[in-house]
C-alpha positions, 0 to 999 in steps of 0.5 A, a space after each residue: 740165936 746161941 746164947 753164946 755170948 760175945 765180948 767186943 770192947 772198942 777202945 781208942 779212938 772212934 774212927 782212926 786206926 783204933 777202930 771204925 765201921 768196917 771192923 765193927 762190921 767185921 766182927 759182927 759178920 764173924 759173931 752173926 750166931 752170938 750175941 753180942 756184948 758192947 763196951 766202948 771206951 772211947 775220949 773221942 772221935 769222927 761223930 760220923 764214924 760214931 754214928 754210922 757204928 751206931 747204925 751197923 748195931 741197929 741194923 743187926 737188932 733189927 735183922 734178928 727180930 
């Protein structure tokens, strides 16, 4: 892994067309080489969206042990 680093903020809310898990996804697949820093700033959202980005993180922690 590089020790590049990159920067994904998610900002708005969780799961409509601010962001979801397909993005998530999709940035992740562009940075596989990277790691990646997360901030989410987030009021609120779909709790199964949330969940299922949350998934798609330690799947890709997992996958790089």
């Amino acid at each position: 892994m590089s020790n590049a680093t990159y920067n994904l903020h998610l900002k708005g809310f969780v799961g409509g067309a601010d962001f979801d898990r397909n993005y998530v996804d999709f940035v992740l697949a562009q940075n596989s080489e990277q790691s990646v820093s997360v901030l989410i700033d987030s009021l609120g959202g779909s709790l199964a969206t949330a969940l299922s980005i949350a998934s798609a993180f330690r799947f890709i922690f997992e996958k790089t042990k």
